[in-house]
C-alpha positions in Angstrom: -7.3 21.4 -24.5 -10.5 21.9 -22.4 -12.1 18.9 -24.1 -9.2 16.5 -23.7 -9.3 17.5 -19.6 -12.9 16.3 -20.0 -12.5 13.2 -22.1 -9.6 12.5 -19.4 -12.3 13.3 -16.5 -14.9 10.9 -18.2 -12.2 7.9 -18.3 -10.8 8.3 -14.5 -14.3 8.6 -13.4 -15.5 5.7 -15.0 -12.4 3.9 -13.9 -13.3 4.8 -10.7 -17.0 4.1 -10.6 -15.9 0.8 -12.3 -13.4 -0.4 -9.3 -14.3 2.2 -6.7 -11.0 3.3 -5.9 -10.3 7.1 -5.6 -9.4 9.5 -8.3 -6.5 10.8 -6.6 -4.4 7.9 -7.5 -5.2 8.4 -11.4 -6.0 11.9 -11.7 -3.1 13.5 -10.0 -0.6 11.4 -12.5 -2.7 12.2 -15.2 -2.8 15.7 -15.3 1.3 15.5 -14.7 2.8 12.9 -16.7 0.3 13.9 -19.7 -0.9 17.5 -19.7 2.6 19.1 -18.2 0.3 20.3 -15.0 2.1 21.7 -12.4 2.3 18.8 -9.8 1.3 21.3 -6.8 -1.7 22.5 -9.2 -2.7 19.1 -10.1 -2.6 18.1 -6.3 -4.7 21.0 -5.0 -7.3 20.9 -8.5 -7.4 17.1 -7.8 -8.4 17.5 -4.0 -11.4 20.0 -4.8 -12.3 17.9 -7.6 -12.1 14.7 -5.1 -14.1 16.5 -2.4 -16.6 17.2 -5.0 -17.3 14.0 -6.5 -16.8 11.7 -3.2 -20.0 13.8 -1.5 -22.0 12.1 -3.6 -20.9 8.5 -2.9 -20.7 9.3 1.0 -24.3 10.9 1.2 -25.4 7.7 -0.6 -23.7 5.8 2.1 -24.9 7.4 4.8 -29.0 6.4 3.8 -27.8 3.1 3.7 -26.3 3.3 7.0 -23.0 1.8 6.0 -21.0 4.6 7.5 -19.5 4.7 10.8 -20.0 8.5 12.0 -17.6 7.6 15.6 -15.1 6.3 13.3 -15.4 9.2 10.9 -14.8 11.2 14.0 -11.6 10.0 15.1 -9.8 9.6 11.5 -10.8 13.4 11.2 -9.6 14.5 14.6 -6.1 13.3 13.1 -6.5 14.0 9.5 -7.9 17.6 9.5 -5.3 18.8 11.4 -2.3 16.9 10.1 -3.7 18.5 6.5 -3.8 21.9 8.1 -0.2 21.7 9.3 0.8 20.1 6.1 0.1 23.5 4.3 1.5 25.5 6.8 4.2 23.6 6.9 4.3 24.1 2.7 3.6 27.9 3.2 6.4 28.5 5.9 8.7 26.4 3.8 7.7 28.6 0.7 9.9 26.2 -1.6 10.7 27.3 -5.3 9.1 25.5 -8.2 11.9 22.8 -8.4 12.1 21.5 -5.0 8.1 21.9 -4.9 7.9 19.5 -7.9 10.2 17.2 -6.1 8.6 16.9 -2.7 5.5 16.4 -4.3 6.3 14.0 -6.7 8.2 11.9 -4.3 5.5 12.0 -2.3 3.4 11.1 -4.7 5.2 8.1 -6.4 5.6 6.5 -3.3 1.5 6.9 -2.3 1.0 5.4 -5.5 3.6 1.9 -4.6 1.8 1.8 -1.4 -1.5 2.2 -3.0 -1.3 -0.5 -6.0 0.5 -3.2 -2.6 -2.8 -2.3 -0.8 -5.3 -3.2 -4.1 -3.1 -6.3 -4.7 -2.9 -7.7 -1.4 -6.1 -6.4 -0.5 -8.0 -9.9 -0.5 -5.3 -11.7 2.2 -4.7 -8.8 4.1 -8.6 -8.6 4.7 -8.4 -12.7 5.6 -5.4 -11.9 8.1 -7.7 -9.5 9.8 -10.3 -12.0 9.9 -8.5 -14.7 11.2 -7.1 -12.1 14.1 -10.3 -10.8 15.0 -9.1 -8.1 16.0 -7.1 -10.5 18.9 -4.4 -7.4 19.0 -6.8 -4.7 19.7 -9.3 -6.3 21.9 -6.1 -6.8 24.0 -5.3 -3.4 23.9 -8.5 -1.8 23.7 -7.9 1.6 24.7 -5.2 1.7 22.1 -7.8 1.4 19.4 -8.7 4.9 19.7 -5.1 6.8 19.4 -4.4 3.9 16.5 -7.2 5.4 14.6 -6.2 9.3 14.9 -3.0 8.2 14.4 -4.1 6.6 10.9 -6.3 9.4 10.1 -2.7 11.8 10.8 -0.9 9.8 8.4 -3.4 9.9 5.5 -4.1 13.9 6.3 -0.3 14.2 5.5 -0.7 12.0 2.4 -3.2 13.5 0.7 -2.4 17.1 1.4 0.7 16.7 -0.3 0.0 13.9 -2.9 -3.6 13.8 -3.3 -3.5 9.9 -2.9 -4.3 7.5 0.3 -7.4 8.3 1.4 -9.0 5.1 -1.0 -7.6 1.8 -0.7 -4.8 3.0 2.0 -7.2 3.7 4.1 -10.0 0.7 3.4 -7.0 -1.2 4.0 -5.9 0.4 7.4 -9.7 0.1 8.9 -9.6 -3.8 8.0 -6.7 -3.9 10.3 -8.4 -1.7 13.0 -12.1 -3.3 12.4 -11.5 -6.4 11.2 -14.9 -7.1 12.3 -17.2 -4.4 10.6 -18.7 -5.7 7.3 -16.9 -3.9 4.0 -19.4 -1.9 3.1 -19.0 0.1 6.4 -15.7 0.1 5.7 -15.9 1.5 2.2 -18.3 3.7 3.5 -16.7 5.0 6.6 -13.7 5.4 4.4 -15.4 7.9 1.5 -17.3 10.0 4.0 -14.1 10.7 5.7 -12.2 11.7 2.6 -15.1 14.5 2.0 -13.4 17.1 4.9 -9.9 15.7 4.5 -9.8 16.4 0.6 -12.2 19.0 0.8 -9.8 20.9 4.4 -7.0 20.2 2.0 -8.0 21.3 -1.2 -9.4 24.7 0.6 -5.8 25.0 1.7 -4.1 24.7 -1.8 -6.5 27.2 -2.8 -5.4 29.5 -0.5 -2.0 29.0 -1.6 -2.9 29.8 -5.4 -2.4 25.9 -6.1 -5.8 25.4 -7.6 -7.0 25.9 -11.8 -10.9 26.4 -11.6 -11.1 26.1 -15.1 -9.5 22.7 -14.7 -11.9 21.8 -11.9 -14.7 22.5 -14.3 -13.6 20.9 -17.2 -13.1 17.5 -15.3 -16.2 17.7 -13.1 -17.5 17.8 -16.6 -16.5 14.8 -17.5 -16.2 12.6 -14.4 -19.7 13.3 -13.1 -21.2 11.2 -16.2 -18.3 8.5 -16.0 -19.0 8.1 -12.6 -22.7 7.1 -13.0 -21.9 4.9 -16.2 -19.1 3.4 -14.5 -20.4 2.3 -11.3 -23.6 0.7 -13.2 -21.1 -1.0 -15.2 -18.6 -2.4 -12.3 -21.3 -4.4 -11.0 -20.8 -6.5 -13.5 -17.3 -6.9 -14.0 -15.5 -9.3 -11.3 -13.0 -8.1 -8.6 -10.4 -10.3 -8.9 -10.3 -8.8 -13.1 -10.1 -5.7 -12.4 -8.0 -5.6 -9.2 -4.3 -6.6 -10.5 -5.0 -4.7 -13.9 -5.5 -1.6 -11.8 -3.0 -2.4 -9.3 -0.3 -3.0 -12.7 -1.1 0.4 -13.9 -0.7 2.3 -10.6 3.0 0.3 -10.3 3.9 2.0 -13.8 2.5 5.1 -13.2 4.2 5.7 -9.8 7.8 4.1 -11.3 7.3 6.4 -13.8 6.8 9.4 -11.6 9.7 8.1 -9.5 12.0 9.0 -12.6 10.3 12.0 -14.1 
């Protein structure tokens, strides 16, 4: 089994060096709908894994300058304690497997949904926020600042329970609340926040015995390689491919959890 978990760590990360969107969304399903994971296991393994692999792209980021460190700031201020709550909140709760499953897999359906919308309608959504200018915000300046805790709250929650959000949810989200930054900040501003949020969150699941190190291992094996062949490869491959083909499978995946 150890050698499918890295064949299956190879394909997501190449996927996701291919279209840059984060493992969460395919990983987290995989390891469920395929291997028979536990869905609380797979979350937590998933977030570690996440936190792992995103360092990478987030230190590159940072020597290029395309992150925005205030912005970081203020998505953390709200994601890293939402997340912290969020397994509390699991803990106090203490539910039994069942209900566990359930929450989770809810959860985690309908992050998945949200997520393929966001890939899909990424290109007008980004042209609405264009064309406002950020008109709503500049108005409201001093809102700007409580709007983006407020997102980074709502993605903490996400992703502590789900695993999923913290990629095109939140690129998404910042066009809206920067419509005005170039999108390779906001890609980058986006992946170096997901390091503490995944890595707050998957720290927490561990406490909670929700994590398979032997799991972690076996993927890292796997998805470190695909990473770097895929994201030499996605260069080359054009968005507007790639986009609705990805978008299609998260659909399916997340129906499919929705009935499972």
């Amino acid at each position: 089994m150890d050698w499918l978990y890295t064949f299956s760590g190879f394909v997501v990360g190449f996927v996701v060096g291919v279209t840059g969107v984060g493992g969460g969304s395919l990983m987290t399903p995989v390891l469920v709908l395929l291997f028979g994971v536990a869905p609380a296991t797979a979350v937590g393994t998933d977030l570690l894994y996440a936190a792992l692999t995103k360092m990478g792209g987030s230190w590159v980021h940072g020597r290029r300058g395309t992150v925005d460190w205030k912005v970081v700031r203020l998505l953390a201020v709200g994601s890293l304690p939402a997340a912290l709550c969020s397994m509390i909140l699991l803990h106090y709760l203490a539910l039994d497997e069942k209900h566990l499953k359930s929450l989770i897999t809810s959860v985690l359906s309908v992050a998945l949904l949200l997520t393929a919308a966001a890939m899909l309608f990424k290109p007008y959504l980004e042209k609405i926020g264009k064309r406002q200018d950020g008109l709503i915000f500049e108005l409201h300046a001093h809102h700007l600042t409580g709007a983006t805790v407020m997102t980074g709250a709502v993605l903490g929650v996400l992703v502590t329970i789900s695993s999923v959000g913290a990629g095109a949810l939140g690129v998404v989200v910042l066009l809206f609340l920067y419509p005005r930054a170039p999108m390779s900040k906001i890609v980058g501003t986006d992946i170096a926040h997901a390091v503490p949020l995944t890595l707050v969150a998957g720290l927490g699941h561990a406490v909670l015995g929700t994590v398979d190190y032997g799991l972690l291992g076996s993927l890292l094996l796997g998805s470190l390689p695909g990473i770097y062949l895929g994201s030499h490869i996605g260069v080359k491959v054009p968005d507007r491919v790639l986009r609705p083909i990805l978008a299609s499978m998260l659909t399916i995946i997340g129906v499919k959890l929705m009935l499972h």
